[in-house]
KELO-919636 format. One record per residue (C-alpha): residue number from 1; residue in one letter; chain; x, y, z. Coordinates in steps of 0.5 Angstrom, whole numbers, plus 500, padded with zeros to 3 digits. Layout:
<nodes>
NUM, a, A, X, Y, Z;
...
</nodes>
This chain:
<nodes>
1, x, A, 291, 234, 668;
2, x, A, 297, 233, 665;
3, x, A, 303, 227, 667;
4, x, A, 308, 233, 667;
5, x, A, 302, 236, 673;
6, x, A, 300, 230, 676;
7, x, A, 308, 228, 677;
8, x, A, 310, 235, 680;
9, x, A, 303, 236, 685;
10, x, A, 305, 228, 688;
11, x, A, 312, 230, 690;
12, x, A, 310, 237, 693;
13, x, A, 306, 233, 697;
14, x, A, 311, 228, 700;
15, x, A, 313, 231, 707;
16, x, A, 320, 232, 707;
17, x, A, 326, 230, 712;
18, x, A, 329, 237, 712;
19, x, A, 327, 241, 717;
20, x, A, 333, 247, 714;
21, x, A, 336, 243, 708;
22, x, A, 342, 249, 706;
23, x, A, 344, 248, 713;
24, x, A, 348, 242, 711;
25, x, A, 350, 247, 704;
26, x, A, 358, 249, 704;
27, x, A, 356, 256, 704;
28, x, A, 352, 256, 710;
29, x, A, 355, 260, 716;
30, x, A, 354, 256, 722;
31, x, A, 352, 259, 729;
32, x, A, 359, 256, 733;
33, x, A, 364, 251, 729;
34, x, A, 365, 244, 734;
35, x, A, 373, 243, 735;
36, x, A, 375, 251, 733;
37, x, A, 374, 255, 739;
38, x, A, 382, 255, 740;
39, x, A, 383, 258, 733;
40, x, A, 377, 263, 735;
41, x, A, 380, 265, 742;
42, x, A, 387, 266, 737;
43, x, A, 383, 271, 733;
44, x, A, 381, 275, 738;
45, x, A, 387, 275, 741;
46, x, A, 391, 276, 735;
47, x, A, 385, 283, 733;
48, x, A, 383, 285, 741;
49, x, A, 387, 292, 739;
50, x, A, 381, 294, 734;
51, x, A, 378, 296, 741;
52, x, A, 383, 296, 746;
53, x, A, 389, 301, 742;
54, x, A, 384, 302, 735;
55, x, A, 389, 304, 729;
56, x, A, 396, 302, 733;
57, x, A, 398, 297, 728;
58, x, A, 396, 293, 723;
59, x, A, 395, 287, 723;
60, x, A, 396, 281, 718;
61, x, A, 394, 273, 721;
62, x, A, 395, 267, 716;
63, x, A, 389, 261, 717;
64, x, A, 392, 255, 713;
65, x, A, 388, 249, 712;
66, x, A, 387, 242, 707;
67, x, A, 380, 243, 703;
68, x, A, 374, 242, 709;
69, x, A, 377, 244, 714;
70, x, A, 374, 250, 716;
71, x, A, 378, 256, 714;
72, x, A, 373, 260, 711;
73, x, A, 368, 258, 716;
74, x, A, 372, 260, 722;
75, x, A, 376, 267, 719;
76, x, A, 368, 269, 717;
77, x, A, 365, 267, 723;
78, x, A, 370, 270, 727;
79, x, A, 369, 277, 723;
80, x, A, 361, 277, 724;
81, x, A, 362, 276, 732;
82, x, A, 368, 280, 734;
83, x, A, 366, 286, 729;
84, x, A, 358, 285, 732;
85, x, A, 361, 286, 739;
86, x, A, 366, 292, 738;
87, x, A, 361, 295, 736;
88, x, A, 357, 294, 742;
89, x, A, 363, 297, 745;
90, x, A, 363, 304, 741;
91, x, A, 368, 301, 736;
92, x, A, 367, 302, 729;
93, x, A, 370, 295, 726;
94, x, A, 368, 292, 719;
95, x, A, 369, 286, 716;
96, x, A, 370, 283, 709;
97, x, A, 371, 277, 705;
98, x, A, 374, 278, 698;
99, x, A, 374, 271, 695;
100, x, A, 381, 272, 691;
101, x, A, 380, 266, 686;
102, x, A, 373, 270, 684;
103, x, A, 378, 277, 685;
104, x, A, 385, 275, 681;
105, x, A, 388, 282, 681;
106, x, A, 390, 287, 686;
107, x, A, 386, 292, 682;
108, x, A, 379, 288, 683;
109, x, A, 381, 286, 691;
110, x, A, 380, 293, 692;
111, x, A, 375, 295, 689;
112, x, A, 370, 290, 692;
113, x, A, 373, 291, 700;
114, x, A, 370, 298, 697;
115, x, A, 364, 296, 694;
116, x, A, 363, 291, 701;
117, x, A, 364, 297, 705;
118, x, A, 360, 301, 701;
119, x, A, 364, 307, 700;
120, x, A, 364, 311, 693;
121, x, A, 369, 309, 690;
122, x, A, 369, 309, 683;
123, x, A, 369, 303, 679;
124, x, A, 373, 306, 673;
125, x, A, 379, 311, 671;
126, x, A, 383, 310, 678;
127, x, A, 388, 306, 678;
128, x, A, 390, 300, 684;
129, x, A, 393, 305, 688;
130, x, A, 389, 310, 687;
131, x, A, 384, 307, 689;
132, x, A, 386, 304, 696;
133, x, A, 389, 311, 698;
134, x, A, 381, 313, 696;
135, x, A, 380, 307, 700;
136, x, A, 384, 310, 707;
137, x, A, 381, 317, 706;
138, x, A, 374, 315, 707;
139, x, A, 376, 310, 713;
140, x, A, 379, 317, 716;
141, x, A, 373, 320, 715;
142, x, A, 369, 316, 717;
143, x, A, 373, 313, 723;
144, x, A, 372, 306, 721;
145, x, A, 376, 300, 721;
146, x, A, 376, 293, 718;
147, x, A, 379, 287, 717;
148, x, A, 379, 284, 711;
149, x, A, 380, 276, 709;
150, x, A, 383, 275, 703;
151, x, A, 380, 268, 702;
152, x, A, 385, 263, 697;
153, x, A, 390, 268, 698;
154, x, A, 395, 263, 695;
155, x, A, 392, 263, 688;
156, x, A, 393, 271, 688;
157, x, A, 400, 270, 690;
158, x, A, 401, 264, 684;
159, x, A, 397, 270, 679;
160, x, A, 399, 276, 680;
161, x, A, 406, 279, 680;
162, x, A, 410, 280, 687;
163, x, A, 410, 288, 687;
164, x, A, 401, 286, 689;
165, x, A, 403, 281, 694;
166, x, A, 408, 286, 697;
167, x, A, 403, 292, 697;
168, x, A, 398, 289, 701;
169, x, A, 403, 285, 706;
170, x, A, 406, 291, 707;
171, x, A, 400, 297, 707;
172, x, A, 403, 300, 712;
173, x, A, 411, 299, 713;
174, x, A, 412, 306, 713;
175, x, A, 405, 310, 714;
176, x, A, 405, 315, 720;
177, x, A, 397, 315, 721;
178, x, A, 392, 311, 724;
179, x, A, 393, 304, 721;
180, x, A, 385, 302, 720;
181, x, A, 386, 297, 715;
182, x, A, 388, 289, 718;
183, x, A, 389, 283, 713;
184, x, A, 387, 275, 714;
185, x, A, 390, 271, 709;
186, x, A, 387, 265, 708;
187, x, A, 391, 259, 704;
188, x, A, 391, 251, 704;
189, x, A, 399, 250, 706;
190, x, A, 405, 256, 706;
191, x, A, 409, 252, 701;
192, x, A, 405, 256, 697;
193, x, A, 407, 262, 698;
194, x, A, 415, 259, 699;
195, x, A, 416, 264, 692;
196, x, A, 415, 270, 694;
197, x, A, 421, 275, 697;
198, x, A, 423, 273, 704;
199, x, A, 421, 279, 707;
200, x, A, 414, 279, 704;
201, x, A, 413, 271, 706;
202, x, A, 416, 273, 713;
203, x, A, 410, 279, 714;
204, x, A, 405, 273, 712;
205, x, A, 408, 268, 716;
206, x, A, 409, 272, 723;
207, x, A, 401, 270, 725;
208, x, A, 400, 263, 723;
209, x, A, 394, 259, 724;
210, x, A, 394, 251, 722;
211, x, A, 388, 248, 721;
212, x, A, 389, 240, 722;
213, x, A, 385, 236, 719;
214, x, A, 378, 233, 723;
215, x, A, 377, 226, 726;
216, x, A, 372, 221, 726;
217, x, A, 370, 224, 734;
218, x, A, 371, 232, 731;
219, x, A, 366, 230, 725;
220, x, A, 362, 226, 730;
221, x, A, 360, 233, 733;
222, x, A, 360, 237, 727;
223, x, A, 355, 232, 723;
224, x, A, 351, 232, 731;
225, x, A, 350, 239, 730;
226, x, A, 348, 240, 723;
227, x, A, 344, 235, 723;
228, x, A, 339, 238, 729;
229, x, A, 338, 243, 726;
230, x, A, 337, 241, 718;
231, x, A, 333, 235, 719;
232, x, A, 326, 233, 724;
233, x, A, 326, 229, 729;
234, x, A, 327, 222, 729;
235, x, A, 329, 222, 721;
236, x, A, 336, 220, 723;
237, x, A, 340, 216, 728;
238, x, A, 347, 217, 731;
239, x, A, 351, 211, 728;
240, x, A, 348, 213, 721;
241, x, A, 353, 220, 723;
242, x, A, 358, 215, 727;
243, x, A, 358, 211, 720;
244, x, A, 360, 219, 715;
245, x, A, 365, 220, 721;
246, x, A, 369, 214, 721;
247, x, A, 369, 214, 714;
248, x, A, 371, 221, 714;
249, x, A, 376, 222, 719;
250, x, A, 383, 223, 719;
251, x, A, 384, 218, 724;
252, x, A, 380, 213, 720;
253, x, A, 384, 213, 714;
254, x, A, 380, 219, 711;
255, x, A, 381, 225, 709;
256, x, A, 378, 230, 715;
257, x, A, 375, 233, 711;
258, x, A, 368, 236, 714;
259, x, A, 365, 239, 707;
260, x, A, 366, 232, 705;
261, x, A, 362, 228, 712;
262, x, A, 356, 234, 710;
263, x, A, 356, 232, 703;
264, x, A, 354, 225, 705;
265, x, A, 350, 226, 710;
266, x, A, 345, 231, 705;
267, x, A, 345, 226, 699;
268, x, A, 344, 221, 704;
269, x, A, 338, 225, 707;
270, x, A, 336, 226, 699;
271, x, A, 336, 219, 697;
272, x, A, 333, 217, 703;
273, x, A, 327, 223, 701;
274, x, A, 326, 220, 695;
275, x, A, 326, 213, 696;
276, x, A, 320, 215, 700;
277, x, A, 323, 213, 707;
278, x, A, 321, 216, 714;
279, x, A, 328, 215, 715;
280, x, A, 336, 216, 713;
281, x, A, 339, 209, 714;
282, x, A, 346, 205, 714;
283, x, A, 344, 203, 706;
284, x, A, 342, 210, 705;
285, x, A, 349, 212, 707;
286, x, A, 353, 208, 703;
287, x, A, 349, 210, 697;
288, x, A, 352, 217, 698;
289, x, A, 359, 215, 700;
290, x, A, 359, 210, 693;
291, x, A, 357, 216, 689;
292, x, A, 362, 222, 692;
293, x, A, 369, 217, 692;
294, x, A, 372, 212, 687;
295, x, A, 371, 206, 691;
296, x, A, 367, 202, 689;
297, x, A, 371, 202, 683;
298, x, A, 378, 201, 686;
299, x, A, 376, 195, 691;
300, x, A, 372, 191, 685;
301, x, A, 379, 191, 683;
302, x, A, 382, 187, 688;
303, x, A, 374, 183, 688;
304, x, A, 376, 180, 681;
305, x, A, 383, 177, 684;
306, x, A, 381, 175, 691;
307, x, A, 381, 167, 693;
308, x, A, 373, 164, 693;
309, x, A, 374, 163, 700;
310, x, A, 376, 170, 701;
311, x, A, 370, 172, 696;
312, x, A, 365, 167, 700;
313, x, A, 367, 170, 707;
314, x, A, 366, 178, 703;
315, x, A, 359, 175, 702;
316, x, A, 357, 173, 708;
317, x, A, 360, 180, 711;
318, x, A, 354, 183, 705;
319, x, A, 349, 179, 707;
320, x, A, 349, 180, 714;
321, x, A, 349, 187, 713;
322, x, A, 344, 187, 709;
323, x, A, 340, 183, 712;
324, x, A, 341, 187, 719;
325, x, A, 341, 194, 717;
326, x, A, 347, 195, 722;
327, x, A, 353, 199, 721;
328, x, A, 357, 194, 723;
329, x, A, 357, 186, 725;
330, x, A, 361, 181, 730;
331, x, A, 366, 176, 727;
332, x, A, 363, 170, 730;
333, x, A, 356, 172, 726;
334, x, A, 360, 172, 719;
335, x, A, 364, 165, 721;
336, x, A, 356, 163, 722;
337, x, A, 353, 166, 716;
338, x, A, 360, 164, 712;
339, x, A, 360, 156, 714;
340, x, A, 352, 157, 711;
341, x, A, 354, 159, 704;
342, x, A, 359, 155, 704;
343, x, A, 353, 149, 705;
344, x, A, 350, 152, 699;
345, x, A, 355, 152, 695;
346, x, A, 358, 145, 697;
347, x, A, 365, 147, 701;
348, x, A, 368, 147, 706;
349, x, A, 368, 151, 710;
350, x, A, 375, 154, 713;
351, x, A, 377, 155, 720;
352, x, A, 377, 160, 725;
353, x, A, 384, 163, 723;
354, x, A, 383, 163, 716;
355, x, A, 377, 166, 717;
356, x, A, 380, 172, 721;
357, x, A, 386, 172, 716;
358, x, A, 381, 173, 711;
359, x, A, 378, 180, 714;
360, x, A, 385, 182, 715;
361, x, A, 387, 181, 708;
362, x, A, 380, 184, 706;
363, x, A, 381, 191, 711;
364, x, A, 388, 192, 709;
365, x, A, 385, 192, 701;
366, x, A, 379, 197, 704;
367, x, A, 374, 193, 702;
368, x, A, 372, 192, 709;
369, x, A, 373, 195, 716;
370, x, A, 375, 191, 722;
371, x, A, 376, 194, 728;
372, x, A, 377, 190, 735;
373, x, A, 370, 192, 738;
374, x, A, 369, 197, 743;
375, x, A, 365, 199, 749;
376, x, A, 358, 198, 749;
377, x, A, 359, 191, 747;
378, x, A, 359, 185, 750;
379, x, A, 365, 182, 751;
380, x, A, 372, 182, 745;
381, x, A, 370, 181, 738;
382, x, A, 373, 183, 732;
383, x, A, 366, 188, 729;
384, x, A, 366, 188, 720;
385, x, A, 364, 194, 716;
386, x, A, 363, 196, 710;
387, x, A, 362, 204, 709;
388, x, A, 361, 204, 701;
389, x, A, 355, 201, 697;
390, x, A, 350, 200, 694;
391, x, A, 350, 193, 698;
392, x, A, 345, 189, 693;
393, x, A, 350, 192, 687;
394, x, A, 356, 190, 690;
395, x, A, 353, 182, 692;
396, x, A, 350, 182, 686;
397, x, A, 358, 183, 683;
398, x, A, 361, 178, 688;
399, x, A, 355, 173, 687;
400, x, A, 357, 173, 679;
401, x, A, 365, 174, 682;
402, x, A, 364, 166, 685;
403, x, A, 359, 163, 680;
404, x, A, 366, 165, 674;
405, x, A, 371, 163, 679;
406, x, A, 368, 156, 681;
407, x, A, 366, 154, 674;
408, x, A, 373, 156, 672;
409, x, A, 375, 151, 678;
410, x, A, 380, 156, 682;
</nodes>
């Protein structure tokens, strides 16, 4: 047997921790999405006409949104359970999903809401209009009507002239027949679309839903439920969702970027798998977050600069951690661990005060996270984080910081 051989059969027969690996993927379409069941509930409030009143209007809603914050994911999911659900009712409701930075021309858009529909339309030797009254013809016939999303809408807006943006946002101005055709427009914010004439931008801007950014207790839901269903029981624990969320949530200083926290926790999960771990641990985590940000680089910066006593209490915080496996630490265990460092190293050692101003100044920097200990522990205490890693890697650099620092007696 050749090594090639050998080393294919041994990984494929390491068990796995990922019961549904893709569903952690940006691309997989959740059964419900935590903390957007207001958005749903406009939707539906913005579209009930297609069953109520089919054809009476048509209907344009913008959905604008930062990257992960779930635009694509509510419109689709939206269109899969309203349109499951007229249909239920005796309505013939589709919908489709053009991606517009994949389709940049009107001609394209309406050739693949053609091909999604599955209409016979030709592909060749009609023209943008042309092909759209094909397209009304065959809904007429086959009364049939659709919502059709036009996702990153704001990148056909930049590229194409403004006669495309107005022939879709104003189908129907001055049409007479059965209005069978709706729009969902998705964009990252409405300065986007600020180019455009006033009357067309007004059309887009009538229905607005606004997607704010997710907080560490949003994600904290998102991550939990994700992660029931990718990965087997007992692979991973809730402060290793808890850790992804805060450094991920809005309201941390992150970005509440959803796609992001599930990035994380998929690289997490593959690096715990290929460490050959039975779990998914802190360390895992800041592995996976050092790989997809830039801070490890950012804070080695301010690392270089920093007082040797700042640096001494920096490698109490990491061996801690380290030695602990834990998300977090109390500041009276660093004081504790520090005054031994500072035994090894032949110094003395700083008062409580100091210490504390050292956390602070470490946090500020985002080289740590100091947080005033909340329910669940005993007493007050100021808890110390560290969400990026690795942490081996990270001692080993602050370690030679305080060997070059106190050679050069600073």
């Amino acid at each position: 047997m050749s090594d090639t051989w050998r080393i294919v059969e041994e990984e494929l027969s390491k068990p796995s921790l990922f019961r549904s690996r893709e569903s952690l993927m940006p691309e997989h379409l959740p059964d419900k999405l935590p903390h957007r069941e207001s958005e749903i509930r406009s939707l539906v409030s913005y579209f009930k006409h297609l069953v109520h009143d089919p054809g009476s209007i048509s209907q344009r809603v913008l959905i604008i949104g930062g990257v992960g914050t779930g635009k694509t994911a509510l419109s689709k999911l939206f269109g899969k359970i309203f349109t499951r659900t007229a249909r239920e009712k005796g309505y013939n409701v589709s919908y489709v999903h053009v991606n517009c930075h994949r389709n940049r021309t009107l001609y394209n858009i309406i050739y693949d809401i053609a091909r999604q529909l599955a209409l016979p339309i030709p592909s060749r030797g009609l023209s943008a209009k042309e092909m759209f009254d094909a397209l009304l013809v065959f809904l007429d016939e086959l009364d049939q009507y659709v919502i059709v999303a036009l996702d990153e809408f704001h990148y056909f807006a930049s590229l194409s002239q403004s006669d495309a943006v107005y022939f879709l946002a104003r189908t129907y101005e001055a049409y007479e027949g059965s209005k069978r055709i709706n729009f969902v427009f998705i964009a990252s914010d409405t300065s986007k679309l600020a180019f455009l004439d006033p009357v067309t931008e007004g059309y887009l801007l009538r229905h607005v839903i606004k997607l704010l950014p997710y907080t560490s207790t949003q994600l904290h839901d998102i991550l939990k439920y994700r992660a029931s269903i990718a990965f087997f029981e007992g692979v991973y624990d809730d402060e290793v969702l808890k850790a992804i969320a805060d450094y991920e949530g809005v309201d941390k200083g992150g970005g509440g970027n959803a796609r992001h926290a599930l990035e994380a926790l998929l690289l997490a999960g593959d690096l715990a798998e290929k460490d050959g771990a039975r779990r998914i641990t802190i360390e895992h985590v800041r592995r996976s977050l050092a790989s997809l940000s830039r801070e490890i680089v950012s804070v080695s910066e301010f690392i270089k600069h920093s007082s040797l006593h700042e640096l001494l209490v920096l490698l109490a915080i990491i061996k801690l951690l380290r030695r602990s496996g834990v998300r977090e630490v109390r500041i009276g265990d660093v004081e504790e661990e520090y005054r031994s460092i500072c035994e090894y190293y032949g110094e003395i050692p700083r008062k409580h005060t100091q210490v504390y101003e050292y956390i602070q100044s470490l946090s500020r920097a985002g080289v740590v996270s100091a947080h005033p200990s909340g329910r669940g522990h005993r007493g007050r205490s100021t808890m110390v984080s560290i969400d990026y890693g690795p942490l081996d890697v990270l001692e080993n650099y602050v370690v030679e910081t305080i060997k070059k620092r106190r050679e050069l007696g600073l």
